[in-house]
C-alpha positions in Angstrom: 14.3 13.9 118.7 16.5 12.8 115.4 15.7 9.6 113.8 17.6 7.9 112.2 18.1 4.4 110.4 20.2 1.3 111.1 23.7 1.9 111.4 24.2 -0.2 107.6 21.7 1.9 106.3 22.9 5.6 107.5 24.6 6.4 104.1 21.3 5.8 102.1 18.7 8.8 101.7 16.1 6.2 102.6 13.9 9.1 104.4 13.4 10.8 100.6 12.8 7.9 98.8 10.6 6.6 101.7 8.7 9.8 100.8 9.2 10.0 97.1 7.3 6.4 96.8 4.6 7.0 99.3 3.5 10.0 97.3 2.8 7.8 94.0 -0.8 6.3 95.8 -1.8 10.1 96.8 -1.0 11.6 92.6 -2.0 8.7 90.9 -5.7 9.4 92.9 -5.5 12.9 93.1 -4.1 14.7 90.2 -7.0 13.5 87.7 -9.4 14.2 89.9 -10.8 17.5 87.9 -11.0 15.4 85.0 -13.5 13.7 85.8 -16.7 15.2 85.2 -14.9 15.6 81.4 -14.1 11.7 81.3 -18.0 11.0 81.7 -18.6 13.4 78.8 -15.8 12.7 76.7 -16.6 8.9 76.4 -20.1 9.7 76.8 -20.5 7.1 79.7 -22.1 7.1 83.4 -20.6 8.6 86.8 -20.6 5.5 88.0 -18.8 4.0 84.9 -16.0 6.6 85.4 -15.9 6.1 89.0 -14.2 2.6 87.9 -11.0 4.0 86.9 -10.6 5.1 91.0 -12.5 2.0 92.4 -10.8 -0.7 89.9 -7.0 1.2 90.6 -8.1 0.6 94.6 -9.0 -3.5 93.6 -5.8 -4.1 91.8 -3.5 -1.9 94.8 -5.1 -3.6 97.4 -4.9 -7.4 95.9 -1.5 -7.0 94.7 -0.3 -6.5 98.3 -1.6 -10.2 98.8 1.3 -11.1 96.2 4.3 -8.1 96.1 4.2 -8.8 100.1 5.6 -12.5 100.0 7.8 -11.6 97.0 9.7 -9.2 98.7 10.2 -11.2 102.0 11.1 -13.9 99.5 13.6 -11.9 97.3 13.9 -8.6 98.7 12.6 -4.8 98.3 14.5 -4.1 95.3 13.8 -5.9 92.8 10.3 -6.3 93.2 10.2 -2.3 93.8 11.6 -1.8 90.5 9.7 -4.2 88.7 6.7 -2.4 90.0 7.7 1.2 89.2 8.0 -0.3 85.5 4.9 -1.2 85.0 3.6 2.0 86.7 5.5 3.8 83.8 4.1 1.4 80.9 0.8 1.5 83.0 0.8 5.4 82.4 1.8 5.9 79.2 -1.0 3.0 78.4 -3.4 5.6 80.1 -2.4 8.5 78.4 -3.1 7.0 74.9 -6.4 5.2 75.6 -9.0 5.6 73.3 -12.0 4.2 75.2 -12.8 4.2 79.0 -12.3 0.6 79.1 -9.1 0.9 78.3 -8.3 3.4 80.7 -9.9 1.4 83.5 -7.4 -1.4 82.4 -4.4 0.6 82.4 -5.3 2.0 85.5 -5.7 -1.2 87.1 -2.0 -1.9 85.7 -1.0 1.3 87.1 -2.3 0.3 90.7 -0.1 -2.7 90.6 3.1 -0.8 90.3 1.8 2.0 92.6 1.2 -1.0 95.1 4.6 -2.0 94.9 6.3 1.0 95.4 4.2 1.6 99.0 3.7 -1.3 100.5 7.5 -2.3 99.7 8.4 1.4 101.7 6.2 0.3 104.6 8.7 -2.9 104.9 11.5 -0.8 104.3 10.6 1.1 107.3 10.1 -1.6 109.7 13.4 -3.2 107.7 15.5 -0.1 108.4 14.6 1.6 111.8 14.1 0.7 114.9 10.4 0.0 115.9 10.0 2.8 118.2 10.6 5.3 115.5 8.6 3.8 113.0 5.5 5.5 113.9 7.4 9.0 114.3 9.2 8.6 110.7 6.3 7.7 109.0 4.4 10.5 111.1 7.5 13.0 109.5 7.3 11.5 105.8 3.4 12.1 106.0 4.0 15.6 106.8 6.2 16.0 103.4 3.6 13.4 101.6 0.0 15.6 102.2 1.9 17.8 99.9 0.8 15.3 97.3 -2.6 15.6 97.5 -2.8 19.4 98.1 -0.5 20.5 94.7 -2.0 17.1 92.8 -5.7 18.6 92.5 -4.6 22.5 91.9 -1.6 21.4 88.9 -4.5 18.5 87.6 -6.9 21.3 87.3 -4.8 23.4 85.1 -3.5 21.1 83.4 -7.1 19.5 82.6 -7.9 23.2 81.4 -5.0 23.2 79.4 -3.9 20.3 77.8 -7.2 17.9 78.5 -7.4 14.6 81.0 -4.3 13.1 79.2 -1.8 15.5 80.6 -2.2 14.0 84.3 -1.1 10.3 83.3 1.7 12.2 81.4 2.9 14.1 84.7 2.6 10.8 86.3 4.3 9.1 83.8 7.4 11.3 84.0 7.5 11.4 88.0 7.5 7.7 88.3 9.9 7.5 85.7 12.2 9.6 88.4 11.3 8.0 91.0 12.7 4.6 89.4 15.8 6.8 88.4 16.6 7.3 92.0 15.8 4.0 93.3 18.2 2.6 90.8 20.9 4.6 92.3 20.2 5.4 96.0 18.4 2.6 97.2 20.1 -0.8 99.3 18.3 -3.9 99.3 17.1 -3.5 103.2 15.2 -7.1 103.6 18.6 -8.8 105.7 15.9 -11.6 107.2 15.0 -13.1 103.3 12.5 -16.2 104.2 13.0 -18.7 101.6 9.4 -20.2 102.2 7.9 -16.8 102.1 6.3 -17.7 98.3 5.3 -21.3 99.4 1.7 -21.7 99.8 2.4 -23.6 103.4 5.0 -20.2 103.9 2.7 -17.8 102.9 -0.5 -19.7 104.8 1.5 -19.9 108.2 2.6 -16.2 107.7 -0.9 -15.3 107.1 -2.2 -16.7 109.9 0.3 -15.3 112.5 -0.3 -11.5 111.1 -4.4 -11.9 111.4 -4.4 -13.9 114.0 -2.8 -10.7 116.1 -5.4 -8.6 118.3 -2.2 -5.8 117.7 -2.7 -6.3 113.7 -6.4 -5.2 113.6 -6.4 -2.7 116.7 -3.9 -0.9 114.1 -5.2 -1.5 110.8 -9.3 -1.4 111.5 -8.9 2.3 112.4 -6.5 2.8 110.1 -8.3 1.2 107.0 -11.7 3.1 107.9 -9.5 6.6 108.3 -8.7 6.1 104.7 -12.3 5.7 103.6 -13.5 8.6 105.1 -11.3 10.5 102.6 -11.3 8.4 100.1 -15.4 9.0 99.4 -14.4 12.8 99.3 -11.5 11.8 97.1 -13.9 9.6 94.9 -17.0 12.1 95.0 -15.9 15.6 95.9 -15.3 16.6 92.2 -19.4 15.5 91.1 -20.0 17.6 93.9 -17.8 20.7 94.0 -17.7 20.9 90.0 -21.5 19.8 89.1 -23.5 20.5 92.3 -22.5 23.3 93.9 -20.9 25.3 90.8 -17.1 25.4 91.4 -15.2 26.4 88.2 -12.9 23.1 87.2 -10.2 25.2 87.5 -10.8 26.0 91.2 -11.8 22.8 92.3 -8.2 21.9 93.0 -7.4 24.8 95.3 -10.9 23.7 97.0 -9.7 20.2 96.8 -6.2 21.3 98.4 -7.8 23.4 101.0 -9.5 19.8 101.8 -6.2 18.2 102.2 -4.3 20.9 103.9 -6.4 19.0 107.0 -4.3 16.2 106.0 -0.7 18.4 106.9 -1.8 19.5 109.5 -2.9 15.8 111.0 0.5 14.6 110.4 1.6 17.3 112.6 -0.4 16.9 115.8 0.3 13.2 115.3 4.5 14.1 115.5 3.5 16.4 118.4 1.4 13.6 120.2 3.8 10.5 120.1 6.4 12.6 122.0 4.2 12.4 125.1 1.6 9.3 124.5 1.5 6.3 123.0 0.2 5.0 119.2 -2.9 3.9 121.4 -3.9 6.8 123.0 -3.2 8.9 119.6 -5.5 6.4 117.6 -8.2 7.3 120.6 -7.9 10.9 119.7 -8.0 10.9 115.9 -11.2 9.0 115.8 -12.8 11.4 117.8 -11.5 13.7 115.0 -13.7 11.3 112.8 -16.5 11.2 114.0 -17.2 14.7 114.6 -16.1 15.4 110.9 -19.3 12.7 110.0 -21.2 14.5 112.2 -20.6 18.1 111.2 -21.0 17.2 107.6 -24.8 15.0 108.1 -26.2 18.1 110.4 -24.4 21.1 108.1 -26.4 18.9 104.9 -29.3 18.4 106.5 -29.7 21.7 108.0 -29.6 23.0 104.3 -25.9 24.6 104.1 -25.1 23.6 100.7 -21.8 25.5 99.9 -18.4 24.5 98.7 -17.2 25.7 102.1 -18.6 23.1 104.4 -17.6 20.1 102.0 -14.4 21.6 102.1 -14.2 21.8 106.1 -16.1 18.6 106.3 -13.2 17.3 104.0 -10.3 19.2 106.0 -11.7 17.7 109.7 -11.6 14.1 107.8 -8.0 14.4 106.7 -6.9 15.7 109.9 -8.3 12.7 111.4 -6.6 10.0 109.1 -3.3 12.3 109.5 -3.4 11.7 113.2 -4.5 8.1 112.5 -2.7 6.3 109.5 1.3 7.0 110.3 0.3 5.2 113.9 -1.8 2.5 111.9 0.9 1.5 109.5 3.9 1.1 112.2 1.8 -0.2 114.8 0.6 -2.7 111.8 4.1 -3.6 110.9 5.9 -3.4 113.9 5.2 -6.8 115.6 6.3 -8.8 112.4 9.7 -8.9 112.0 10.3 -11.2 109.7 7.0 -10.9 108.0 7.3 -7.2 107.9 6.4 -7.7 103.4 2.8 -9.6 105.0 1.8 -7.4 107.5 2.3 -4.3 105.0 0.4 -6.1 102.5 -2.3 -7.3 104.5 -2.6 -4.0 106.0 -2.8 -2.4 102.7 -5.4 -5.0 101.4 -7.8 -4.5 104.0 -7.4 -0.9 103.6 -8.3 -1.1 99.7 -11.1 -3.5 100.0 -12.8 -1.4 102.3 -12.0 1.5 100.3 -13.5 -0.2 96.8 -17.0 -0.8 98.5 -17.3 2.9 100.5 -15.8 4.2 96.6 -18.4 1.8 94.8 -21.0 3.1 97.0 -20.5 7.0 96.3 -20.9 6.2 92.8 -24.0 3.8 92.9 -25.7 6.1 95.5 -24.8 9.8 93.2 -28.1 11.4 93.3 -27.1 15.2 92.5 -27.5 16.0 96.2 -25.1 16.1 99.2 -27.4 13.9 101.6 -25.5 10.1 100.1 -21.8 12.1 100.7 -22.9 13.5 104.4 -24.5 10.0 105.1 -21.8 7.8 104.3 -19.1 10.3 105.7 -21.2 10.1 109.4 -21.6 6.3 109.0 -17.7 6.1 108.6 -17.1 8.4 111.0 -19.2 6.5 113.9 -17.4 2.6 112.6 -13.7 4.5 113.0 -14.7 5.9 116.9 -16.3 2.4 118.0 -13.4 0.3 115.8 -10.6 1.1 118.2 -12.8 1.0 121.8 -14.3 -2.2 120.9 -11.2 -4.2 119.8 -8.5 -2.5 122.4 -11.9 -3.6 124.8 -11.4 -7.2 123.9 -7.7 -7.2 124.5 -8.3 -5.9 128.0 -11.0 -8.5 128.5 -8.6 -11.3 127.0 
């Protein structure tokens, strides 16, 4: 079934740039991820201290959605969108010349603000441009072209780390955002057509925060949705300690390990398009969190059961990306799609809860990084088990309502 955007918006190639911006979050995470285990022995500092420059980058995405929301139902996408991507470009050069690792964890908290801006403002643009009932199915299509983020990210960070050292990735990162920006310049219409002058107002911004989390719809979509993201994120967070320094993968293999992992992701994306042809965001939110928690599951028993090898963190990550590809496109429409005029709130809300809950599961990896794979497996099964009973319990309530 074709899908396309508003009839004022048909000349614009808003499905690429859609893309093109939703694939900043996945390489801004994922293509330094082999360079970690050298950024704790090049500045000579903890895991846990170089797990900051991933948990700090998910504090600053997530809180700036509180703020670039409201702007850009105030003033449109636009020109906040390019403000942000110019600070992502500043942000990276900043990290590839930092000389200490508290510099890089600022920098990279400057980079997350940008990065925010550019997805949360193409979640609005989606719920700006097309009609609600193909939100789901084009974000479900872009997320098919975006899991090719994460799977080439790792492999081309890898070499390049080999190469060139951990400043080469915030140079690649650098130069794509610069493009991105390029292209946005050029190809991109301001979408917001329902501008609310009151948006920025605290009494605005108050009201349009209690109608978005005051809707049973927001958190049956985002809860699911948010804890998806956690279940990968602890792999993207840990899965390098463990691959590189545990279980003995050369750095240079970790990101086709890494991509395997994500590959899961792809292929999520794709039952999800295949699903929402027959059932609805509901029902596919249902399946993919059985798809979670059997990934928790599989990954506690394999550890426990003593199969240490790369290959069952690798399927362990691979069944937990295929869940959150099944889950997330339906998560961010059905999170946006109620909110028409506070289409720049919802996104940022949802986004915010997503991060927050990201930051404590990410915090948590590091603090609880023992040189084993029990704290992984544990907090993978734990994830797993919240994601199945998130979706029952609140769709329950609405039923009981």
């Amino acid at each position: 079934m074709p899908i396309s955007p508003l009839p004022q918006f048909a000349q614009a190639p808003l499905l690429l740039l859609i893309t093109a911006l939703m694939m900043m979050q996945p390489l801004s995470t994922d293509l330094y991820l082999a360079s970690l285990p050298s950024l704790v022995s090049g500045f000579g500092v903890p895991v846990a201290t170089v797990q900051l420059t991933l948990s700090l980058f998910v504090i600053g995405f997530g809180s700036a959605q509180l703020i670039i929301g409201p702007l850009s139902d105030r003033f449109g996408r636009r020109p906040v969108l390019l403000a942000g991507l110019s600070i992502y470009v500043a942000a990276s050069a900043l990290c590839g010349l930092a000389q200490s690792i508290e510099l890089l964890i600022m920098a990279r908290f400057l980079q997350a603000l940008g990065c925010c801006a550019a997805v949360m403002i193409a979640r609005a643009i989606v719920r700006d441009a097309y009609a609600p009932e193909d939100s789901a199915r084009l974000l479900a299509r872009a997320s098919t072209w975006i899991s090719l983020a994460p799977i080439i990210g790792p492999i081309l960070g890898a070499y390049l780390q080999v190469a060139f050292g951990w400043r080469a990735a915030f140079v690649a990162l650098g130069i794509f955002s610069a493009c991105v920006m390029a292209a946005c310049v050029y190809a991109l219409p301001e979408t917001n057509q329902h501008k609310n002058p009151k948006a920025t107002q605290i009494n605005g911004i108050i009201e349009n925060y209690r109608l978005v989390l005051g809707a049973r719809e927001f958190w049956l979509n985002v809860m699911p949705g948010a804890l998806s993201y956690c279940g990968i994120f602890i792999f993207i967070s840990g899965s390098s300690f463990v691959l590189i320094e545990i279980l003995g993968v050369p750095t240079q293999w970790f990101g086709y390990c890494f991509g395997m992992g994500v590959a899961g992701y792809m292929s999520g994306t794709l039952v999800c398009r295949r699903l929402l042809k027959t059932i609805s965001g509901k029902q596919a939110l249902r399946i993919g969190t059985i798809c979670s928690l059997s990934a928790g599951i599989f990954f506690l028993i394999a550890t426990l059961l003593g199969w240490w090898h790369w290959s069952v963190v690798v399927l362990a990550m691979f069944l937990s990306m295929a869940s959150h590809g099944i889950n997330f496109p339906v998560s961010q429409a059905g999170s946006v799609a109620p909110f028409a005029k506070q289409a720049g709130t919802a996104a940022g809300l949802m986004g915010a809860v997503m991060m927050a809950f990201a930051f404590v599961s990410g915090s948590i990896v590091g603090a609880t990084h023992n040189g084993t794979l029990y704290p992984l497996a544990i907090i993978s099964a734990v994830l797993g088990a919240l994601n199945f009973l998130s979706v029952r319990l609140i769709d329950r309530g609405s039923v009981t309502q």
